[in-house]
N, C-alpha and C positions, 0 to 999 in steps of 0.2 A: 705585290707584284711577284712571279714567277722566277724564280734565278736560271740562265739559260748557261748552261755548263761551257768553260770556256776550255776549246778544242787545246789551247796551248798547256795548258795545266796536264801532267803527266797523272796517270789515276795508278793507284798503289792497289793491289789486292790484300788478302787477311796474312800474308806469308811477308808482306813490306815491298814487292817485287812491283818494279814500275812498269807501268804499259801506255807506249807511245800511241799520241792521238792518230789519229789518220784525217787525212785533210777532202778526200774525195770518196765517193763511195763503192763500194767492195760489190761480185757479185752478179746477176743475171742482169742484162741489159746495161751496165752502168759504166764509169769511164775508165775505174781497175788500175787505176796509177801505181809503179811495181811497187813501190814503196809501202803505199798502205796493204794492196795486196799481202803483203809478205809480214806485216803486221797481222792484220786477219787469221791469214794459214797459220803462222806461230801459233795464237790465242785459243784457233780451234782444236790444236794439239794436246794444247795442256786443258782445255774447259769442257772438250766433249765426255760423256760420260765414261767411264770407264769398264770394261776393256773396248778398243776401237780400232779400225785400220789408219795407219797415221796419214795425214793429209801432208802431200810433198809439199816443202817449202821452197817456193820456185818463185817466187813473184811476179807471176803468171795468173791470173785467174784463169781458170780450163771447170769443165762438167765436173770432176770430183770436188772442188772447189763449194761451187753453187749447193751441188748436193750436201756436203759437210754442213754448209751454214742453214740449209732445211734442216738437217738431223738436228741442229743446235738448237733452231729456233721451236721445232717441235718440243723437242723433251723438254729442255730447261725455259720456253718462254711460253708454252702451250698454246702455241700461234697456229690460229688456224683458217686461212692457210697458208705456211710460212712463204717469205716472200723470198728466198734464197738471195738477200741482197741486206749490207751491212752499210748505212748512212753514217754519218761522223755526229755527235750529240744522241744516236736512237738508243732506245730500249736493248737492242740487239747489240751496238756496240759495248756500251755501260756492263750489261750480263755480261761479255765477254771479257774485260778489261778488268773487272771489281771482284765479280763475285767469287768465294772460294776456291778452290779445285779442289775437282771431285774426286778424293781418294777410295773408296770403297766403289764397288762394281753396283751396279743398278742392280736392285731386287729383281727385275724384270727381265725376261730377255729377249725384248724388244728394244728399239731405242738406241742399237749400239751401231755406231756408223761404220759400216764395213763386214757387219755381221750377221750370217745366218741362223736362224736358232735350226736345232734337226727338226722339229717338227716343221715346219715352212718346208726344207729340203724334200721332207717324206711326203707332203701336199703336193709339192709341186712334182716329185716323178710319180703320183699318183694318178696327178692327174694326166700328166705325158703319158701315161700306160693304160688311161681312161678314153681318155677324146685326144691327144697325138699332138698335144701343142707342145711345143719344146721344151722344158723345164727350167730351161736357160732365161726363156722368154718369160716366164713364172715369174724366177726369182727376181729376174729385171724388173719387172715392171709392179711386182708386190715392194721393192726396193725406191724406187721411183715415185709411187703412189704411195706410199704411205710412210716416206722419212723413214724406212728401216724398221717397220710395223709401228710407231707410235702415233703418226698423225694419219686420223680418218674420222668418217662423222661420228658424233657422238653416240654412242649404244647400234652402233651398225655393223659390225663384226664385217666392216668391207674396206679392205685394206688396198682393192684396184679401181675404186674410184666409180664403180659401176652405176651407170643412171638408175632410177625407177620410172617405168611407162608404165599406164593404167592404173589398176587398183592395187600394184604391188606394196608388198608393205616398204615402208619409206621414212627417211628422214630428213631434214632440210640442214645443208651445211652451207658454209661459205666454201668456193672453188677459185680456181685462177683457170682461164681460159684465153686465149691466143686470138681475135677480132680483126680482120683488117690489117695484121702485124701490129696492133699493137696489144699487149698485156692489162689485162682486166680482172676482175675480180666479183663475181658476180654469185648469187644466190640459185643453188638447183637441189633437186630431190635426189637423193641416191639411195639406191636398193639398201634393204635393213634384215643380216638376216641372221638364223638363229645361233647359226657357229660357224668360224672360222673356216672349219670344214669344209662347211658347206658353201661358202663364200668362195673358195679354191673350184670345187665340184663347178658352180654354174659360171665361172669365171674361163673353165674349159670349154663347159658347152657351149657359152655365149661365142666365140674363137671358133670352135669346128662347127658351128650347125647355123650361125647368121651369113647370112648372103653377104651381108657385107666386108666379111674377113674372108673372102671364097680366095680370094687374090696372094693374102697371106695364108692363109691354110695348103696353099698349093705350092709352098716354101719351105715346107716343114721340114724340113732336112736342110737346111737351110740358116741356120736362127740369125745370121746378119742381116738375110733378104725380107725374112719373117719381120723381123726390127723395122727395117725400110719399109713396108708395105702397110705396117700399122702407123704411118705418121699420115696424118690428115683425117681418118679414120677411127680410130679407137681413141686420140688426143687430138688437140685443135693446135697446138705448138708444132710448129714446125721442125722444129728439133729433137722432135719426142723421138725417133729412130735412132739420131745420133746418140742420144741420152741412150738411148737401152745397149747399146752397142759397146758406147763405154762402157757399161758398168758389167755386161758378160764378159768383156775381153779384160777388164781389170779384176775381174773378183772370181775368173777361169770358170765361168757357171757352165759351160759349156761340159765339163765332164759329169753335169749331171743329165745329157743326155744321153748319153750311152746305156 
């Protein structure tokens, strides 16, 4: 029979340092009791990879919150796709509470929560200077969609989540998708393409030349309106505007429209 980890029992990481259980769960949709809260943001401090922008210790779950524990669940648990929410007993908690801290900087420079690498920067006022979407709106929603570039489908160099229609080339990922209000998680095709690059490139056009973003494309000077205009439309989360909003006015992406 299975041993089911008992919440009272304090768990020590490799340095002897205790980490208190949490008794409700952390996180998107869930009940965020300040206590364990404030357990969580501690943990995500010290356990996100390094270097990171720090997660305020508030005991408050808020959008930086939920996004931290993607960044988390992405890199270090290769969840896909992460649930931005921390249960008491899960995989998500245990990683957080046991496992080492990560002293040396990721090889990678993706994966770092709060961070742009300059290539992404250079993509994204490329493409503002290409097809006129705001660069701010880029970085948000490449930040958004892909946990800080680490989580996206596998060998799909698409880091915004982009469907495949037709004979496009394609891969099949797991997604989380917004139904009725409630949160689901479901199996679709999303674009598969050759680089990065190019992933930015039709991520523009997709934005300026589909009918369906005419509403936000005519906000473009704009990028909170631009934010609002893409919720219902480009994501099925109803939150997806506020989400992009936080994270331009937290991470000031706004000076790369200029």
């Amino acid at each position: 029979m299975a041993l089911v980890p008992d919440q009272n029992v304090m768990t020590v990481d490799e340095q002897g340092r205790v980490a208190p259980p949490i008794f409700a769960a952390v996180g998107r949709g869930v009940e965020n009791r300040p206590g364990d809260v404030f357990v969580i943001q501690s943990l995500l401090n010290d356990r996100l990879p390094r270097p990171h922008s720090e997660v305020p210790v508030t005991g408050t779950s808020d959008i930086g919150t939920v996004l931290a524990i993607e960044a988390f669940q992405a890199v270090v648990l290769r969840m896909v796709p992460p649930t931005g929410r921390v249960e008491p007993g899960s995989a998500t908690y245990y990683a957080l509470a046991a496992r080492p801290l990560v002293q040396e900087a990721r090889p990678a420079s993706t994966g770092h929560f709060g961070r742009v690498p300059a290539e992404v920067v250079e993509a994204a006022i490329s493409s503002r200077t290409k097809w006129s979407v705001p660069a701010s709106i880029t970085l948000a929603q490449w930040a958004v969609e892909s946990a800080w570039g680490v989580s996206m489908p596998t060998d799909s160099n698409n880091p915004f989540g982009i469907k495949a229609v037709g004979d496009q080339p394609a891969v099949e990922s797991r997604t989380r998708e917004v139904v009725s209000g409630e949160s689901i998680t479901i199996s679709a095709k999303f674009r598969k393409f050759a680089t990065l690059a190019e992933a930015f490139d039709q991520h523009g056009r997709l934005l300026a030349t589909a009918r369906v973003y005419a509403a936000a494309m005519a906000k473009k000077d704009d990028p909170e309106a631009f934010a609002d205009a893409l919720t219902g439309v480009y994501a099925t989360d109803p939150q997806y505007g506020t989400t992009l909003k936080y994270v331009i006015k937290t991470y000031n992406f706004t000076i790369h429209d200029k």
